[in-house]
C-alpha positions as CSV (number, residue, x, y, z in Angstrom):
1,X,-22.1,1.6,-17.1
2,X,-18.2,2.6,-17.6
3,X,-18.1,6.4,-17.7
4,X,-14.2,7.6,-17.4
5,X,-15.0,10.4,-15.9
6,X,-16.0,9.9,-11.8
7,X,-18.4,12.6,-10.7
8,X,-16.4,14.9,-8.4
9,X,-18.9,14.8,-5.7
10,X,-21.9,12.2,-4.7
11,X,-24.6,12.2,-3.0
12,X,-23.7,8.5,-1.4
13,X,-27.1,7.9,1.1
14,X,-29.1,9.1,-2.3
15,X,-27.1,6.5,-4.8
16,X,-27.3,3.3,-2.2
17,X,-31.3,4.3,-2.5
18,X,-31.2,4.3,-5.6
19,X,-28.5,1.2,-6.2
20,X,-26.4,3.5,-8.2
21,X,-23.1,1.6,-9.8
22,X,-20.3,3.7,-11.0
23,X,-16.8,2.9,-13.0
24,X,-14.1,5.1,-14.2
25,X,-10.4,5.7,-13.6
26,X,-8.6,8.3,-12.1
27,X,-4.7,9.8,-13.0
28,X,-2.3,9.0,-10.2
29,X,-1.6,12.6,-11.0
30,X,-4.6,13.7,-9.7
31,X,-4.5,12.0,-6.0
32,X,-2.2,14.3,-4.7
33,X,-1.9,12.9,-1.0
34,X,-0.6,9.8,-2.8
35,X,2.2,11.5,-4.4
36,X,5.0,11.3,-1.4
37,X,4.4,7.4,-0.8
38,X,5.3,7.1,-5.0
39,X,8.6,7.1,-7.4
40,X,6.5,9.1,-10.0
41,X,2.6,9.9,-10.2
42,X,2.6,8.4,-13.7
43,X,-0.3,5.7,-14.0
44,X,-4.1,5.5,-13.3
45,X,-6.3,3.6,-11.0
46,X,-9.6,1.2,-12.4
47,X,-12.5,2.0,-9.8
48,X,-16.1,0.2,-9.5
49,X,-18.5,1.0,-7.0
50,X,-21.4,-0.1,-6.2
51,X,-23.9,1.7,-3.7
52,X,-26.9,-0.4,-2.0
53,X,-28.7,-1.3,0.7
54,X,-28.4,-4.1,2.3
55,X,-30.6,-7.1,4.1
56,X,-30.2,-5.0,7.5
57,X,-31.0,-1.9,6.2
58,X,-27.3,-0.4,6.0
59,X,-26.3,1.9,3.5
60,X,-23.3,1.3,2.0
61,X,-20.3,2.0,-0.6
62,X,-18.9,-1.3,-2.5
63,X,-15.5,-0.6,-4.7
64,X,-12.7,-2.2,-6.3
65,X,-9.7,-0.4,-7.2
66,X,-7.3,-1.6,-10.1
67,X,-4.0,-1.0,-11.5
68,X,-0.6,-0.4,-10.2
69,X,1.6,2.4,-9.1
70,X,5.3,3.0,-9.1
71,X,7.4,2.3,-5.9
72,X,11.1,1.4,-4.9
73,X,11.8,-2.2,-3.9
74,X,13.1,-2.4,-0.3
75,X,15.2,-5.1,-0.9
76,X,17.1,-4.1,-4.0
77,X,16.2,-0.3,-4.1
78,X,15.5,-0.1,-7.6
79,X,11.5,0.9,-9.4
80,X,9.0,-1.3,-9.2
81,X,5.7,-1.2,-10.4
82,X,3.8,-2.8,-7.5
83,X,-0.1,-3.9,-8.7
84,X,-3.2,-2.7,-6.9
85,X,-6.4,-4.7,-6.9
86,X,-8.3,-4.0,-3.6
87,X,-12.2,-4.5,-2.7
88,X,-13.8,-2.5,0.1
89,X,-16.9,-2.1,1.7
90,X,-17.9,0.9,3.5
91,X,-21.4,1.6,5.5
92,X,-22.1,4.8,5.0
93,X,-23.4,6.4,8.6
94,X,-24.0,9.8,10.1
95,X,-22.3,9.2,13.7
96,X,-19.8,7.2,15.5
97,X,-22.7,5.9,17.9
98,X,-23.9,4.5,14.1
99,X,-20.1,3.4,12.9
100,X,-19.9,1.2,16.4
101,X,-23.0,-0.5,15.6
102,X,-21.6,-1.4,12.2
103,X,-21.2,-5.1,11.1
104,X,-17.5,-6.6,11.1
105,X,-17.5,-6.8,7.6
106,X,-18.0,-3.0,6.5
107,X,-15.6,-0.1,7.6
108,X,-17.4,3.2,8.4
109,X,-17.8,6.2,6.5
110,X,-18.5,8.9,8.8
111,X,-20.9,11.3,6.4
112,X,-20.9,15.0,8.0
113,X,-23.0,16.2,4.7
114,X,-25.3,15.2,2.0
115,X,-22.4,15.6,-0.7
116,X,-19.1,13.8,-0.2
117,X,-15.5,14.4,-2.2
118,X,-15.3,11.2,-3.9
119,X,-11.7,11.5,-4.8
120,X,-10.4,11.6,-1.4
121,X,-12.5,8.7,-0.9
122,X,-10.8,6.6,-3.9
123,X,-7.2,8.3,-2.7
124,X,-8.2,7.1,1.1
125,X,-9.0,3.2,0.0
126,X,-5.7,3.7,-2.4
127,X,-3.0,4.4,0.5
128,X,-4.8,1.6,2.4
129,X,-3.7,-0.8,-0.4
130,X,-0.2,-0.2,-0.5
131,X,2.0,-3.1,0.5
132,X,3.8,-1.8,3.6
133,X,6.9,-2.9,2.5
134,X,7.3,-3.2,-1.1
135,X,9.5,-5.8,-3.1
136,X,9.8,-7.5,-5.7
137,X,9.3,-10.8,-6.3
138,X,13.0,-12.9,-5.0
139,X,13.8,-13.5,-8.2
140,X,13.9,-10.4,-9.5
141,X,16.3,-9.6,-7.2
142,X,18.9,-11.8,-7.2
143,X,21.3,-9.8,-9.3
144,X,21.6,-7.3,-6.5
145,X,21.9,-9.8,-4.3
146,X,24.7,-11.1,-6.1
147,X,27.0,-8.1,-6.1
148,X,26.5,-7.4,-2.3
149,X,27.8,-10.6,-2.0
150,X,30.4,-10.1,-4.1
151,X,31.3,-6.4,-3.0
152,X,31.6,-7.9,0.9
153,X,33.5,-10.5,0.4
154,X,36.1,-8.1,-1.3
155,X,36.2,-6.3,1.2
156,X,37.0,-8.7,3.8
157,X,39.7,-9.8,1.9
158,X,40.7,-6.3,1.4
159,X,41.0,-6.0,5.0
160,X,42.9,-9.5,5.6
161,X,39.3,-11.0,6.7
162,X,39.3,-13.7,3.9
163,X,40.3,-16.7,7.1
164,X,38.4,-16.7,9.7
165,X,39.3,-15.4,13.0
166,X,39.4,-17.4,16.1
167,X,37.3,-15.5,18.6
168,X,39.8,-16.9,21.7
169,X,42.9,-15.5,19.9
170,X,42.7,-12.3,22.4
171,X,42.0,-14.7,25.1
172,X,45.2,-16.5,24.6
173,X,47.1,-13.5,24.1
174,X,46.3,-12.0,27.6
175,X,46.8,-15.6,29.0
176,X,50.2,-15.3,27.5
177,X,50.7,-11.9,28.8
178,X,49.7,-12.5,32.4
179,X,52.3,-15.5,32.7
180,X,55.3,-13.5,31.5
């Protein structure tokens, strides 16, 4: 089932009983925590989650999130749109004694209540996906690249830097100096 429009809040231990799946997308716009880490908030997220229970009796919260969000290149410093496609899985649990006994494969969601704020779940596994450091590919930036180059080697000749410097120059000179 693709429905656009994510319910604002789930029951999660209800729909993994049940085997619920849900898809929709959500605005950038409307993930505010994500706003700071972005260029611009333009753009939307594809989610998919599917709620379950598994062979050992865990509840849990499936997803994929899709799409791709605007962010400055750290290497050129110019807008990138970096792509998003991210899986999760979550066991949904009611303690940490619970969350410690999890499987290595799921992360916990800590559940303090029957209902849970889905959004801030989506925005949550979002930030997660972010590349820490965000660049283009190399290619794309080789045209920067190209006029740093350009813009320090004029200004070592600009400074009379354009021959190398012997680094035992000011050695010889105090040699010279000492004699005299």
């Amino acid at each position: 089932m693709f429905d656009e429009r994510l319910p604002v809040h789930i029951d999660p231990l209800r729909m993994a009983e049940t085997g619920r799946l849900l898809e929709g997308r959500y605005a950038i716009a409307d993930l505010e925590r994500l706003h700071d880490l972005l260029l611009e908030s333009s753009g939307e997220v594809v989610v998919s989650l599917e709620f379950g229970i598994d062979a050992e009796g865990i509840r849990y919260m499936k997803g994929r999130l899709q799409g791709a969000v605007p962010l400055e290149c750290q290497r050129c410093l110019q807008p990138m749109q970096a792509p998003i496609d991210s899986t999760f899985a979550l066991g949904l649990v009611r303690s940490i004694e619970a969350a410690e006994k999890l499987p290595a494969h799921y992360e916990p969601l800590l559940l303090e209540g029957d209902t849970l704020f889905l959004r801030d779940v989506i925005e949550d596994e979002l930030i997660l996906a972010l590349p820490l450091v965000a660049k283009h590919d190399e290619s794309q930036c080789i045209e920067v690249k190209q006029r740093v180059a350009a813009a320090v080697k004029r200004n070592d000749y600009e400074r009379g830097e354009d021959k190398k410097a012997n680094p035992f120059a000011a050695l010889a000179a105090l040699k010279s100096n000492s004699n005299t």
